[in-house]
C-alpha positions in Angstrom: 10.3 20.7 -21.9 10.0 23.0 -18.8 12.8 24.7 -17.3 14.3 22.5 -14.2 13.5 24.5 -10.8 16.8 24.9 -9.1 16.3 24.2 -4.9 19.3 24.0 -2.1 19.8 20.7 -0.3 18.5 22.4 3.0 14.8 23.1 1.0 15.0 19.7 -0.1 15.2 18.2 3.5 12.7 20.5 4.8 10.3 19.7 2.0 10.4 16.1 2.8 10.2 16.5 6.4 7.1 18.7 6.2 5.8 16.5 3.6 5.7 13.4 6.2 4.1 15.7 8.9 7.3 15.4 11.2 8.5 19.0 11.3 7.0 22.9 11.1 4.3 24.1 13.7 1.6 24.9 11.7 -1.7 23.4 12.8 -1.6 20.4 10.6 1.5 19.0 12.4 0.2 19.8 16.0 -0.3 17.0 18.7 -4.2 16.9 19.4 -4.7 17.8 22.9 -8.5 15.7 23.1 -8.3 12.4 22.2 -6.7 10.9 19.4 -9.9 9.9 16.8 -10.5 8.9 13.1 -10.2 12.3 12.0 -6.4 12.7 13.7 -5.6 9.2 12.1 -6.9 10.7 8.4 -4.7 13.4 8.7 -1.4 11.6 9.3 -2.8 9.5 6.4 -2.6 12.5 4.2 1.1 12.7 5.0 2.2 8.8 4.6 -0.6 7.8 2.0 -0.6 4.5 3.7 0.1 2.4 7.1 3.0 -0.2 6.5 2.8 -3.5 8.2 5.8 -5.4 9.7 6.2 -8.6 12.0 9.2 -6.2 13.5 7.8 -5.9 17.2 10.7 -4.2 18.9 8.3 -1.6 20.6 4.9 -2.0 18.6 4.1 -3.0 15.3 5.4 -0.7 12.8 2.0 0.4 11.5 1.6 1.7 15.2 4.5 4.3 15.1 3.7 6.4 12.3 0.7 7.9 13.9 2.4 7.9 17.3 5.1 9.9 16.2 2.9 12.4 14.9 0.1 12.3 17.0 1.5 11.0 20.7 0.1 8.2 22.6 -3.5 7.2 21.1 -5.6 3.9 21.6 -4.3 1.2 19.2 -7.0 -0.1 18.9 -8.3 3.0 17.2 -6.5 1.8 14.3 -8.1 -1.6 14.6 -11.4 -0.3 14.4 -10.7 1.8 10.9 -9.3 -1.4 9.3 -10.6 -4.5 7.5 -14.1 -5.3 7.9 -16.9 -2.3 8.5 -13.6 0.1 8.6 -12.2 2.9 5.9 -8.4 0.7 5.4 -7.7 -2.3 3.8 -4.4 -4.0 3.4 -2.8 -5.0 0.1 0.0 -4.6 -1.4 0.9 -1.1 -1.3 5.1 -0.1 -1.0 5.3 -3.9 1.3 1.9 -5.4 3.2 -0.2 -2.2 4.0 -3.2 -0.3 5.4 -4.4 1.9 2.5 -7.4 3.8 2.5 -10.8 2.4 0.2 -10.3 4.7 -2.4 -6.9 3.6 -3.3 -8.6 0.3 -4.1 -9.4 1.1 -8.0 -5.6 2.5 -8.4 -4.0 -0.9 -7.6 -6.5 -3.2 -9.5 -3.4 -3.2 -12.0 -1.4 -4.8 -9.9 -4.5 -7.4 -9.1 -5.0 -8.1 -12.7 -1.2 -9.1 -13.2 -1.3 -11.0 -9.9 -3.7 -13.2 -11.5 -1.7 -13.6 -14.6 1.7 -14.8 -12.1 3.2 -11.3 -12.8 4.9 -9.4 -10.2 4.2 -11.9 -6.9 6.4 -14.1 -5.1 7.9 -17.2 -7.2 6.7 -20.1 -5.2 3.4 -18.2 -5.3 3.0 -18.0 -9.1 4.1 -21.4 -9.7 1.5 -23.2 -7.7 -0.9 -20.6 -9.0 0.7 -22.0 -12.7 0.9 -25.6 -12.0 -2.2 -26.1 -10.1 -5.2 -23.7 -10.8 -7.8 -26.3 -9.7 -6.3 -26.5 -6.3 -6.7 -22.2 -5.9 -10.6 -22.7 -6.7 -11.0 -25.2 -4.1 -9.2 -22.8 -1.6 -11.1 -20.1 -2.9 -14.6 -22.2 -2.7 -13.3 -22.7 1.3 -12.8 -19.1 2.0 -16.2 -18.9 0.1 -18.1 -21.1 2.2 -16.3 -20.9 5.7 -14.5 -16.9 5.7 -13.1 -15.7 7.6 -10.4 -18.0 8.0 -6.0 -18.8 9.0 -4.0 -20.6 6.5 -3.9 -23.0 9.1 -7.6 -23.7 8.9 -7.8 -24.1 5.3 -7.3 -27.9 4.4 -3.8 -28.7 2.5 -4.1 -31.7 0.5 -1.2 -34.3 -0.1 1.3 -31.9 -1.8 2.6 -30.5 1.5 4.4 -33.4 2.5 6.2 -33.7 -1.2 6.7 -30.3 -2.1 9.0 -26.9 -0.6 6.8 -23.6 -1.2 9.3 -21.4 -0.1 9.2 -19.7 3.5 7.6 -23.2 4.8 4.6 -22.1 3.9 2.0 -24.9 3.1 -0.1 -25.3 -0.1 -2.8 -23.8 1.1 -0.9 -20.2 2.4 0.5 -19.8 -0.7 -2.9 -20.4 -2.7 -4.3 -18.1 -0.1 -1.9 -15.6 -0.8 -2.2 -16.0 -5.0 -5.8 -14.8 -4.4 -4.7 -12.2 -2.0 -2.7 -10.9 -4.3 -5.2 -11.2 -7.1 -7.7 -9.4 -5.2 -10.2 -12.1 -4.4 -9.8 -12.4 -1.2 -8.2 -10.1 1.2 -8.0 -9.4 5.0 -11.3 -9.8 7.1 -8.9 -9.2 10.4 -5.8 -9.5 11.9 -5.7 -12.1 15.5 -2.3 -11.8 16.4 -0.9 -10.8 13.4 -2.2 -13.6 11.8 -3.9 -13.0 8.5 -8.0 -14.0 8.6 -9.3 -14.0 5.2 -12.8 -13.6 3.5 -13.9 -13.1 0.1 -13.0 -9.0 -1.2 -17.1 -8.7 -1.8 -17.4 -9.7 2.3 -15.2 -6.9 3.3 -14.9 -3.9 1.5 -18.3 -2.2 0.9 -19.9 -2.2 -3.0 -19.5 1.7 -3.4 -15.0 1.0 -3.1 -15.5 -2.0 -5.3 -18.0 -0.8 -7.6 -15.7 2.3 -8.7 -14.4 2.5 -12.2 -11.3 0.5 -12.9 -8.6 3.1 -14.5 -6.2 1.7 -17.2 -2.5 0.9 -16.2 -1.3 4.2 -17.0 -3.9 6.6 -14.9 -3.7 4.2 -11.8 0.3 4.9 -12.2 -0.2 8.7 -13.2 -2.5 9.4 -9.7 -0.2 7.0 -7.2 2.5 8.8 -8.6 1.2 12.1 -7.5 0.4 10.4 -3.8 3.7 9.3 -3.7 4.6 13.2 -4.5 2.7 14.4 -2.2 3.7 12.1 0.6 7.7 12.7 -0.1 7.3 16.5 -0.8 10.1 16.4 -3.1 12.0 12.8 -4.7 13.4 11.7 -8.1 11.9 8.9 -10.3 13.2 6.4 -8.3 12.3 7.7 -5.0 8.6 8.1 -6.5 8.2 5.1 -8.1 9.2 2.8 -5.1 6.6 4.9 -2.9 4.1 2.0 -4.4 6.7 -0.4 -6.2 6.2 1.2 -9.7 9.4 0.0 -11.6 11.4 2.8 -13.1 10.5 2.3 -16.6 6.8 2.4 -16.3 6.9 5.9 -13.5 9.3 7.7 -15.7 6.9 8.2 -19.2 3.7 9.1 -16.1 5.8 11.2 -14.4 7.4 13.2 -17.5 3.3 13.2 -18.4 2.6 14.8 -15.0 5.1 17.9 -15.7 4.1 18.2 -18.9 0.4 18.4 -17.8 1.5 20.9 -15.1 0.7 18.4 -12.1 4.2 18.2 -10.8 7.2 20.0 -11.4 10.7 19.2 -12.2 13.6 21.0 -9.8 17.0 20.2 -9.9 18.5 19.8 -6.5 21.9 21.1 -4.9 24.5 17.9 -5.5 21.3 15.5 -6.5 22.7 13.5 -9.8 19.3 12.9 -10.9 16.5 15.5 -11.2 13.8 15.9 -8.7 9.8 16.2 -8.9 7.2 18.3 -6.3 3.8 19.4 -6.5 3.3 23.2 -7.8 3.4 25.2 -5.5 5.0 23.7 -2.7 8.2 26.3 -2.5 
């Protein structure tokens, strides 16, 4: 087992604030002084790993702030334009709801595949998805022939009125979301904040979804070092969450990662737990 890296507290904190692109003056973490474009928005993207969204609209959206805070003020709809349909972000299920770049799109098929089985989604969700898998293909067959479309413009049929789906959400939002989660179906666009949805196929472009689909293990392994990257320094725990891994299947990837010399194990000032960084970064 390699020796444990000993770090101070203070390191720690600056790690993790470099890491999100919040502190330092080096030219990566530099307000542009043109206008805010793509490439700005790809960088802060290489600091957070992903855009999370919220309903929280106390100033903006939350997946506004993150490239405000780094960037200054920039045309929102900038962000609109790199998401969803003809765009380079598509939202899933990444730490919560989330803009994640195309390639991250092979590393959470895992969690699409066990969305289909009722594993890891919402309950109300997996038990219509259970008790009533003809009712998700006629949704599906909607989106199919009429996408994009609201839950509110997909037909429920007589099981609203008789039934409690949790949330109040009808029938036919929490088929709609089964087959979000699943994969087969995802966001076209957003009108506000509502959820349009079309058929995967109809919105991300055949070179994301044509990729390889890695096993369990290497989707884990190579989120795990995203995660890494994005917190500069964190524990299993803290690593794992980064894309709601749970603890017992990050800690065998990440002791696989050390071992194969792609992170390294420190152990921090007063930290109970020991800590994991990229080589290199101290």
């Amino acid at each position: 087992m390699p020796l444990q890296v000993p770090l101070s507290l203070a390191q720690a904190r600056r790690l993790a604030i470099a890491a999100q692109g919040l502190g330092g003056h080096g030219p990566s973490r530099q307000r542009p002084v043109q206008a805010v474009d793509r490439r700005h928005v790809r960088r802060v993207l290489q600091h957070t790993g992903l855009f999370q969204i919220d309903s929280v609209n106390v100033l903006a959206r939350a997946h506004y702030l993150p490239a405000y805070s780094r960037l200054g003020p920039y045309d929102r709809d900038l962000l609109e334009r790199m998401s969803f349909r003809k765009g380079e972000l598509f939202e899933y299920w990444g730490h919560e709801a989330a803009l994640l770049p195309f390639d991250l799109h092979p590393l959470l098929r895992w969690r699409m595949k066990r969305a289909e089985a009722g594993i890891g989604t919402w309950r109300h969700v997996a038990q219509l998805a259970k008790e009533r898998p003809g009712y998700i293909e006629e949704v599906y067959a909607d989106v199919a022939a009429r996408g994009p479309v609201t839950a509110g413009e997909v037909a429920d049929d007589t099981a609203r009125s008789t039934e409690n789906w949790g949330w109040n959400w009808s029938p036919a939002k929490s088929a709609l979301e089964h087959l979000f989660w699943s994969g087969r179906i995802t966001t076209a666009s957003r009108v506000n904040f509502e959820r349009r949805y079309d058929l995967t196929e109809r919105v991300l472009p055949p070179r994301i979804l044509d990729l390889p689909t890695p096993d369990d293990a290497t989707a884990h392994r190579e989120l795990l070092m995203i995660a890494a990257r994005c917190h500069g320094i964190g524990t299993v725990a803290d690593l794992a969450d980064y894309f709601r891994i749970k603890n017992p299947e990050a800690r065998p990837r990440i002791a696989e990662l050390v071992e194969g010399g792609r992170l390294v194990e420190v152990a921090v000032e007063g930290w109970r737990h020991p800590a994991y960084m990229l080589p290199g970064t101290v």
